[in-house]
C-alpha positions in Angstrom: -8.1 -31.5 -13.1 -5.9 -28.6 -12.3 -6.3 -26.8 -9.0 -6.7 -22.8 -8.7 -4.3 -21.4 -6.7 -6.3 -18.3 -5.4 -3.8 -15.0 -6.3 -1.5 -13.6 -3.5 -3.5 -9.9 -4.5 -6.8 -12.0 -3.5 -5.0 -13.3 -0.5 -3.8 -9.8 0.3 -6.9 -8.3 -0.2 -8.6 -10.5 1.5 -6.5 -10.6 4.5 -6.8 -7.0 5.0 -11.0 -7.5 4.5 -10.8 -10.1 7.4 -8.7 -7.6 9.8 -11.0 -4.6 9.0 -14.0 -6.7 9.8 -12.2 -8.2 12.9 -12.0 -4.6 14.9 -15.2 -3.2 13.6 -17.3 -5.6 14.5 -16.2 -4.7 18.4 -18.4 -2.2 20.0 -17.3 1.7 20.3 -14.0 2.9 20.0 -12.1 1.8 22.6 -10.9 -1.7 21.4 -10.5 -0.2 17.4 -8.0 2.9 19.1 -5.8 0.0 20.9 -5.5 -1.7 17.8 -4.5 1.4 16.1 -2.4 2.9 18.6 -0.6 -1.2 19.3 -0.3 -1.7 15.5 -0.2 1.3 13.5 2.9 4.0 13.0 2.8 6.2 15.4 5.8 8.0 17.6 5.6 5.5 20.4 5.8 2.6 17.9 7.8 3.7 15.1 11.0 1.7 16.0 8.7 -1.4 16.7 10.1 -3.5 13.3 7.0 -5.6 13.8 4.8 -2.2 13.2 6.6 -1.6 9.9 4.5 -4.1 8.6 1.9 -4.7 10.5 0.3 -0.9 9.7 -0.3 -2.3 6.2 -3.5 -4.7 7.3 -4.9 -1.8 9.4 -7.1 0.8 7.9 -9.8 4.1 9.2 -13.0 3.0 8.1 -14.8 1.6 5.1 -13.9 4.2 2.3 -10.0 4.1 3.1 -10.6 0.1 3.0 -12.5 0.0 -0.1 -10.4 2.9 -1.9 -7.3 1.0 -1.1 -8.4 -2.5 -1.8 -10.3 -1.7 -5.4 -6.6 0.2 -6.1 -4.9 -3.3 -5.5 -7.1 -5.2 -7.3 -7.3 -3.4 -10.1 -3.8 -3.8 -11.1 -2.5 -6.2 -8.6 -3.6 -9.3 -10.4 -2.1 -8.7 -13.4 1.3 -7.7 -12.5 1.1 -10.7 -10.7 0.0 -13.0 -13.2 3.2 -11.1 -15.6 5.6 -11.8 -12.9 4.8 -14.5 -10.6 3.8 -14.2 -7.3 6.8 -14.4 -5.2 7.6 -11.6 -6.8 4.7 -9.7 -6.8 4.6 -10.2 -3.0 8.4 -9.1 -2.5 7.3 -5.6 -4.3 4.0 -5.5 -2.4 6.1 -6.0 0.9 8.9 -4.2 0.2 7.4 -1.1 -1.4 5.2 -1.0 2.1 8.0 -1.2 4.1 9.6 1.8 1.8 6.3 3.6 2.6 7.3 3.2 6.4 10.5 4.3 6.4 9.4 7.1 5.0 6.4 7.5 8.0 9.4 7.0 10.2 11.4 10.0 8.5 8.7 12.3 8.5 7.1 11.2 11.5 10.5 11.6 13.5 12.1 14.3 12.2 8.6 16.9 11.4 7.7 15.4 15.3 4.0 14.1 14.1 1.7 13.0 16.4 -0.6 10.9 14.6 -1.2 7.1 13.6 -0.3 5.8 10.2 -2.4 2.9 8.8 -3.3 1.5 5.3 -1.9 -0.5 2.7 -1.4 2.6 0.0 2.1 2.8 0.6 2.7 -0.6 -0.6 -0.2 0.2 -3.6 1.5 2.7 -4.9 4.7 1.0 -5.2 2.9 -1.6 -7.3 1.7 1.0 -9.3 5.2 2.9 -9.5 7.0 -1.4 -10.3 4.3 -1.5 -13.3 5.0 1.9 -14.7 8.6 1.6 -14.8 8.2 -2.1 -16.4 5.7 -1.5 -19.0 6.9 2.1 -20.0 4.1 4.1 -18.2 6.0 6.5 -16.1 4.8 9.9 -17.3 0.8 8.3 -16.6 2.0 7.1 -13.5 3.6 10.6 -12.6 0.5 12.5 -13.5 -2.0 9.9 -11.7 0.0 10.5 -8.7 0.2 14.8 -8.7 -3.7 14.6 -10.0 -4.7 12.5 -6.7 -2.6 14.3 -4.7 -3.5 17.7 -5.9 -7.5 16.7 -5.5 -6.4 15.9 -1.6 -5.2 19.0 -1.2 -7.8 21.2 -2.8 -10.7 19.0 -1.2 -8.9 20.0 2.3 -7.9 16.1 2.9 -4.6 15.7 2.6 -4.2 16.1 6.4 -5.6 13.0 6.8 -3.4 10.8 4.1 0.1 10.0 4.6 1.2 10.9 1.2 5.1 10.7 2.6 4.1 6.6 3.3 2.8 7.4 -1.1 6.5 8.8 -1.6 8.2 6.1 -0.2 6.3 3.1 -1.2 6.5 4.8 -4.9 10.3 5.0 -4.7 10.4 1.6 -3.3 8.6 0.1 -6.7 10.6 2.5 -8.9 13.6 0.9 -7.6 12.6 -2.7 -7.8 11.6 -2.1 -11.4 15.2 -2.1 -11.7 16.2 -5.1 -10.1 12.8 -7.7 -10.0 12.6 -8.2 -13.8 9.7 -10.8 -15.3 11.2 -13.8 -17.0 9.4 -12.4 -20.3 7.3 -9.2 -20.8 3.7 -9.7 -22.1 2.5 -6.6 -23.2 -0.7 -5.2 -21.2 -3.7 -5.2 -23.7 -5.0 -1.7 -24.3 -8.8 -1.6 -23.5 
């Protein structure tokens, strides 16, 4: 008998469910704002290293958890099952904490104001680490302009970091370079 080793992506995702449910289940706002404002990327805690990371288990309500979580899932698992999962987790990691330096650039020098939470950063450099690998980058490129477009003609782009997008994105394109698989199984079409 063989035991299941549940996936880092289920781990992640799951991780990030338990922290969500953890501050909502508080009563009104005040406890769910300390959180944010302790954890998150904002100018008071942007040279915090432990916030670099920390803002990636932290998201604004149940759309921007489920959005981000469904977008892991639905292609975490199988990059991870194509190149292991200490890999998967050093692109997961390292494309979020390319989506915060970015926060910290634009944060720092445009003199923001706001609090930066979510995992998308680090999402999107798993997306940006599979394109690369498996020869997807014009998709990849147009997914990205098409969702970012929509946020700005639905009027909510003010409310997404898409510099923390940028950043994680860059931070998967470059890993692509570097974090190869031991062998490339091709993706089936569906």
């Amino acid at each position: 008998m063989t035991k299941k080793v549940i996936s880092i992506t289920n781990l992640i995702i799951l991780i990030n469910v338990l922290i969500f449910i953890l501050i909502e289940i508080h009563p009104g706002t005040t406890y769910k704002n300390y959180i944010y404002n302790l954890y998150g990327m904002n100018p008071i805690t942007l040279t915090n290293p432990i916030v670099w990371i920390t803002n990636m288990f932290l998201h604004g309500g149940i759309i921007h958890i489920l959005f981000n979580m469904f977008a892991l899932w639905d292609l975490g698992n199988a990059v991870e099952e194509k190149i292991g999962k200490l890999k998967f987790l050093t692109i997961y990691f390292i494309s979020g904490l390319g989506a915060s330096l970015f926060t910290y650039i634009t944060l720092s020098t445009l003199h923001i104001n706001i609090n930066v939470i979510g995992a998308s950063g680090a999402i999107f450099g798993v997306y940006a680490y599979y394109a690369m690998l498996f020869n997807k980058e014009k998709e990849f490129l147009m997914v990205f302009f098409i969702f970012h477009l929509f946020l700005v003609l639905t009027g909510t782009i003010n409310g997404i970091a898409w510099y923390a997008h940028i950043g994680g994105s860059i931070a998967g394109y470059i890993l692509s370079m570097f974090i190869r698989p031991s062998y490339i199984i091709p993706f089936k079409k569906v």
